[in-house]
Backbone bond lengths (Angstrom), bond angles and torsions (degrees), N, CA, C in turn:
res aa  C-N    CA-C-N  psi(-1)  N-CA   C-N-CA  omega(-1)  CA-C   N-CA-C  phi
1 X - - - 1.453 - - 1.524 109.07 -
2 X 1.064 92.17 141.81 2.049 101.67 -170.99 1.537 86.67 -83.13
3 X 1.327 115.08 167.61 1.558 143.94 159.28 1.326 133.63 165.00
4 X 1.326 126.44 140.19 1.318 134.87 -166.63 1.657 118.11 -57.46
5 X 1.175 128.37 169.18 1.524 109.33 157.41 1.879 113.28 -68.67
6 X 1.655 100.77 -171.29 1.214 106.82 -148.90 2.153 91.05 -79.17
7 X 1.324 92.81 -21.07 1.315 100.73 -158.35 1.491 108.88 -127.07
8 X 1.359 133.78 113.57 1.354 143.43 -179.68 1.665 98.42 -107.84
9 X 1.627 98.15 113.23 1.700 106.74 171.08 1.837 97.89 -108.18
10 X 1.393 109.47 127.11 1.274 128.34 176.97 1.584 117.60 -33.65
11 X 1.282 111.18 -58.83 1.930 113.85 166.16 0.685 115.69 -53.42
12 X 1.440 139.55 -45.50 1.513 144.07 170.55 1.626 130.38 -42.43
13 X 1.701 105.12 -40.96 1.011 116.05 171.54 1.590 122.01 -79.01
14 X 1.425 99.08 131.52 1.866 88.21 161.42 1.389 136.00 -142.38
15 X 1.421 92.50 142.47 1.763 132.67 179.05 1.752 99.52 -13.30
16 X 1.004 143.61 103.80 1.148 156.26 89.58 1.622 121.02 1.23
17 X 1.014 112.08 119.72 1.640 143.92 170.50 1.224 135.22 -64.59
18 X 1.501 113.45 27.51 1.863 81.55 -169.14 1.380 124.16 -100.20
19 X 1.482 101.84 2.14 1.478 97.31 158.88 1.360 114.25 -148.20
20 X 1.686 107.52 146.99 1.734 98.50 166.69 1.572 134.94 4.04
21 X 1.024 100.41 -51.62 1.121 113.04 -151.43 1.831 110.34 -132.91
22 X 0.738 114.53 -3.30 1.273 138.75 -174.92 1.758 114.66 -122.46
23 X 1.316 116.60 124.33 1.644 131.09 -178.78 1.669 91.96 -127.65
24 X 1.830 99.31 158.65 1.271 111.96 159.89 1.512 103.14 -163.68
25 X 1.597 93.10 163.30 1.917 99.16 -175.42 1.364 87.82 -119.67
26 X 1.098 113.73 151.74 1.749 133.62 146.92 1.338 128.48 -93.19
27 X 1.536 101.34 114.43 1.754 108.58 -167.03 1.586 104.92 -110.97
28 X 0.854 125.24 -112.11 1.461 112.01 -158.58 1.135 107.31 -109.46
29 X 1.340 130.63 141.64 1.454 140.75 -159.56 1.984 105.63 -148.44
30 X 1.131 101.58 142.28 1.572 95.68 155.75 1.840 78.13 -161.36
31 X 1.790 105.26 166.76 1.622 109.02 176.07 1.329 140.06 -22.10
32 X 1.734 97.96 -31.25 1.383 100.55 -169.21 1.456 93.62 -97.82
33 X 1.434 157.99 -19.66 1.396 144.14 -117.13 1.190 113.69 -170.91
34 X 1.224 140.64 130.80 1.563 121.20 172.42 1.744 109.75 -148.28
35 X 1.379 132.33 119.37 1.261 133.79 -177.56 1.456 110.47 -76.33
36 X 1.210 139.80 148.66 1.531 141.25 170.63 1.015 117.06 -145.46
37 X 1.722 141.07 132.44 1.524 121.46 164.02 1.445 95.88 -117.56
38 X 1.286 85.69 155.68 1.967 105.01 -158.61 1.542 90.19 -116.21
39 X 0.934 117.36 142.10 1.976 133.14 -179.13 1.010 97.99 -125.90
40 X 1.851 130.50 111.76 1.277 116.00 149.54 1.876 115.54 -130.70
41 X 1.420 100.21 143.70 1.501 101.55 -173.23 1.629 97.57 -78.47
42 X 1.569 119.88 169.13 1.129 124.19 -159.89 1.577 107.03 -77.11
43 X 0.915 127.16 146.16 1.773 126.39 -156.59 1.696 113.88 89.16
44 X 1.056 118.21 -35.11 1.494 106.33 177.30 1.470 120.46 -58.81
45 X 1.392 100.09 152.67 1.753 96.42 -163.27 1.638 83.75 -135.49
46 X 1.670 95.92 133.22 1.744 113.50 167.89 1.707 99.36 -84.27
47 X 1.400 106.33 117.42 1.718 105.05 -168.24 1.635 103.48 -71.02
48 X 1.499 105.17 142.40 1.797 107.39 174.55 1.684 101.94 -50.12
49 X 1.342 97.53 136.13 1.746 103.19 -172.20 1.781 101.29 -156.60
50 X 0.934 138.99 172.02 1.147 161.42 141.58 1.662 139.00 -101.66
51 X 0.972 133.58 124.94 1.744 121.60 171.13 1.405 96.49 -139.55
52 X 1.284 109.33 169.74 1.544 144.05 -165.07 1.675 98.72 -80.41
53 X 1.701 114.71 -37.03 1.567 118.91 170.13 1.120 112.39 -52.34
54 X 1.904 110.63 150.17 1.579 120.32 146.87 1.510 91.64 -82.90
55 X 1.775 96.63 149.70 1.374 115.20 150.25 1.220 119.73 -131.61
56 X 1.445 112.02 152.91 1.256 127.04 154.32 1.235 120.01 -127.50
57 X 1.837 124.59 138.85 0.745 132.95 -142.10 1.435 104.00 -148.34
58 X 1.590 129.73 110.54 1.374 130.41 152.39 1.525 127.50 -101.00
59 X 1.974 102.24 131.98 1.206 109.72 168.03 1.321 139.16 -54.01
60 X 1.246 131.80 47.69 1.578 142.57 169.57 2.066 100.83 -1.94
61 X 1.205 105.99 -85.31 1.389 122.15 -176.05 1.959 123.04 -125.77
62 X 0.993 83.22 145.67 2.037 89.99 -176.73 1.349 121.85 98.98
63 X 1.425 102.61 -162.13 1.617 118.15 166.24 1.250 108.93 -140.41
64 X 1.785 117.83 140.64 1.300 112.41 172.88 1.874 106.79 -141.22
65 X 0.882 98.66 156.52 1.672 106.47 -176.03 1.520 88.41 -86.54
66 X 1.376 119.42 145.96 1.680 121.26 -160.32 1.448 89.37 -145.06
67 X 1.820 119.51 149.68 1.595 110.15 -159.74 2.005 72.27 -155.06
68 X 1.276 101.86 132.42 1.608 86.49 -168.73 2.016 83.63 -158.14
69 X 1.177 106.18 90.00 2.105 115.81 -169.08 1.612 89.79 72.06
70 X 1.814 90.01 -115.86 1.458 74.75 -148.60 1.801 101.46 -114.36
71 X 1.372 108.03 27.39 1.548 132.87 167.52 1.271 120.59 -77.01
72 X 1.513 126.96 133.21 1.224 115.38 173.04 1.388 100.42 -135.19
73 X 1.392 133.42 140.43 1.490 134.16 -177.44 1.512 105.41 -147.19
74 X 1.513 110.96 149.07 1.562 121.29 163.62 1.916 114.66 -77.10
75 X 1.191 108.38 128.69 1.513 104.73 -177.00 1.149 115.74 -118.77
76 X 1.134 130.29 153.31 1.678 110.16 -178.73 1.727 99.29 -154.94
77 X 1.284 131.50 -179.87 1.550 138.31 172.67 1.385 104.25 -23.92
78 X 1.181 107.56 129.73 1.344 126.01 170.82 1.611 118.97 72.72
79 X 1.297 124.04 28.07 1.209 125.50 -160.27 1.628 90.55 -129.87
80 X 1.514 133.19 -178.39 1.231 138.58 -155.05 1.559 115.29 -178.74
81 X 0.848 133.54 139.70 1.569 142.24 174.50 1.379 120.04 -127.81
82 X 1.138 135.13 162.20 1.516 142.70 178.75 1.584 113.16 -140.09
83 X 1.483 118.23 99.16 1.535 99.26 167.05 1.782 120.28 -116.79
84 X 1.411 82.57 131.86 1.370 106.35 -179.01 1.806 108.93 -35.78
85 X 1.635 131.06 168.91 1.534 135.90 -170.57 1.914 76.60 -78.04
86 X 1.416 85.26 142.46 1.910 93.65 135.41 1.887 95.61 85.45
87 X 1.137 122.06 -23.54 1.407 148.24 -177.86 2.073 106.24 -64.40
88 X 1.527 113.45 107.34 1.334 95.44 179.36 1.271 93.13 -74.25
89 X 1.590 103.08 -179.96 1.387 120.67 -157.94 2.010 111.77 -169.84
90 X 1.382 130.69 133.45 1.210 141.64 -176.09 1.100 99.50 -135.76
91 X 1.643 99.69 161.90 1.614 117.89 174.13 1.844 100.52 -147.03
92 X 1.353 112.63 130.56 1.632 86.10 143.64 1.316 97.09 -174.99
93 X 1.438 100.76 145.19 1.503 145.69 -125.86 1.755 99.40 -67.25
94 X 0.754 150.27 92.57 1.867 123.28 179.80 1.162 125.82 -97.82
95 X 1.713 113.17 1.85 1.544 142.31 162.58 1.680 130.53 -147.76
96 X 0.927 108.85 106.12 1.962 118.64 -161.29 1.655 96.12 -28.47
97 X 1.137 91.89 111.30 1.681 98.62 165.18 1.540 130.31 -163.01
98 X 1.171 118.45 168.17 1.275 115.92 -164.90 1.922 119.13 -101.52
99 X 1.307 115.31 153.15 1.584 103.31 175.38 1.307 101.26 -135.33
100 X 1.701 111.56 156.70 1.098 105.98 177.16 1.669 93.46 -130.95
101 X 1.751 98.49 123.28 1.285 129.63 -176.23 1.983 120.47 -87.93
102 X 0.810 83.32 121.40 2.250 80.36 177.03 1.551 95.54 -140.22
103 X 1.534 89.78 124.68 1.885 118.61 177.39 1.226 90.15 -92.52
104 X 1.479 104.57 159.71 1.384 126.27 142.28 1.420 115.80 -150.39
105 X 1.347 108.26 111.51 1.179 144.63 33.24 1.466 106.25 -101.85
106 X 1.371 119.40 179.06 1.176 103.22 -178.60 1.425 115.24 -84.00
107 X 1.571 112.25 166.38 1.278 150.92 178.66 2.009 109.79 -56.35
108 X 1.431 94.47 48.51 1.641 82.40 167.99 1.109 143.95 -19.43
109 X 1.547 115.79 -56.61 1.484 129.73 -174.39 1.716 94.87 -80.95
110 X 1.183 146.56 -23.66 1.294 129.51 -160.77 1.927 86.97 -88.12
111 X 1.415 120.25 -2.39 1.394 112.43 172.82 1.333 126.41 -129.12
């Protein structure tokens, strides 16, 4: 079974690439669970995608236009979403901000 250490300190970790415009860290994970914060500057777009994970997801910082089936909503600080496995899903950014993402199970490919 994969898993992180007990303790993820923020400097320590590093920012990941997968898009332009888009960063993420990997925080604590074991099979069942996995923490992530997602960085995107304003223009970055979370591409329509699907996975087999639930997520839940809080807006730390910004605003983003949010596309979750066949819903679309503005989100901003302090706000949160949940999408169901199997569920397409978009993001994109319309003010630099940050999210904080938790899979279950975890995010294989992001490791």
């Amino acid at each position: 079974m994969a898993q992180s250490d007990l303790f993820q300190i923020e400097n320590e970790i590093a920012w990941e690439h997968p898009d332009e415009k888009i960063q993420r860290q990997i925080y604590g994970y074991d099979d069942k669970i996995m923490l992530v914060k997602a960085k995107f500057e304003k223009g970055g777009v979370g591409q329509i995608h699907k996975h087999p994970h639930s997520q839940v997801t809080y807006v730390e910082s910004g605003t983003f236009e949010m596309h979750i089936g066949d819903e679309i909503r503005i989100i901003k600080k302090g706000d949160g979403y949940y999408v169901p496995p199997e569920v397409l899903h978009d993001c994109v950014c319309l003010e630099d901000g940050l999210l904080i993402d938790v899979f279950s199970p975890l995010r294989e490919d992001f490791i």
